[in-house]
C-alpha positions, 0 to 999 in steps of 0.5 A: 219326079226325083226332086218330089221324092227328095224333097218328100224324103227331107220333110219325113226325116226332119219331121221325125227329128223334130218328133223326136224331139222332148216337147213335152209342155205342162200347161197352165190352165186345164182344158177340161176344166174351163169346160166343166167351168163353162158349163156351169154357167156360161162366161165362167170358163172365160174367167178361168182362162183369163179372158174377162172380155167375153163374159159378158157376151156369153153370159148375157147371150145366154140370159137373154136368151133364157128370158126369151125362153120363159116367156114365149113359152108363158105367153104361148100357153096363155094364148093356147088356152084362149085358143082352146076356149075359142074352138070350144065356144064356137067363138068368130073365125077371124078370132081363132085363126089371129089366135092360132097365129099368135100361138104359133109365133110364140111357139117358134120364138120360144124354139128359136131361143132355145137354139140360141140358149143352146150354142151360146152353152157350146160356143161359150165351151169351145172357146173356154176350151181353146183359151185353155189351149192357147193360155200359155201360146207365145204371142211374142214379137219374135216370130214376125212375117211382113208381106212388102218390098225389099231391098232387091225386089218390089215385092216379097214375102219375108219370114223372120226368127228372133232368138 
């Protein structure tokens, strides 16, 4: 018990020390703005915080799914009207149940694009936001950790630091 609680008491001080520490950073890209960025279009974020890649991603997922949108929702009041002109003529069963179906499934693919419209909007916001974070992250090869054999044992986990 003594041990955990020396142990414990080296990590608060060292932590303390470490926050103490000037770490004050200025970044390079805002994070408020490559969300108000990806916001206004999805994939202009991603231009914003450099990561050309993903654009066409967001920006085509969202324009599918814009498309699907708009055009389950003509097709679904299209096949409502004739739904309602069916029921008010007294037209064959079989009609209008295959015509309720029909509207129904538009109805529920026109909802399902929407979904997919709206977390594409939120995904594309978060990533723009964090790769306004990590912009200026170091991704150098002075920080490295290799699981594998050593000169001592078969099997080891090493951590190593290049200054």
């Amino acid at each position: 018990m003594r041990s955990v609680s020396i142990l414990l008491m080296w990590f608060v001080v060292s932590t303390a020390a470490y926050a103490a520490a000037d770490t004050t950073v200025v970044m390079t890209k805002s994070p408020s703005t490559a969300v108000l960025y990806s916001l206004l279009l999805p994939g202009l974020g991603q231009v914003y915080t450099e990561e050309y890649w993903k654009v066409p991603l967001f920006t085509g997922t969202a324009a599918i799914a814009a498309w699907q949108f708009f055009k389950n929702n003509a097709d679904f009041n299209t096949t409502a009207d004739l739904y309602d002109e069916a029921l008010a003529s007294g037209a064959d069963p079989n009609v209008t149940s295959l015509l309720l179906r029909q509207r129904e499934a538009y109805r529920d693919n026109r909802d399902l694009a929407g979904v997919v419209f709206l977390v594409t909007y939120g995904l594309a916001a978060v990533d723009a936001y964090v790769g306004a974070h990590l912009f200026d992250f170091d991704v150098s090869d002075d920080v490295s950790m290799g699981l594998g054999p050593n000169q001592t044992q078969i099997m080891a986990l090493a951590v190593s630091y290049h200054f």
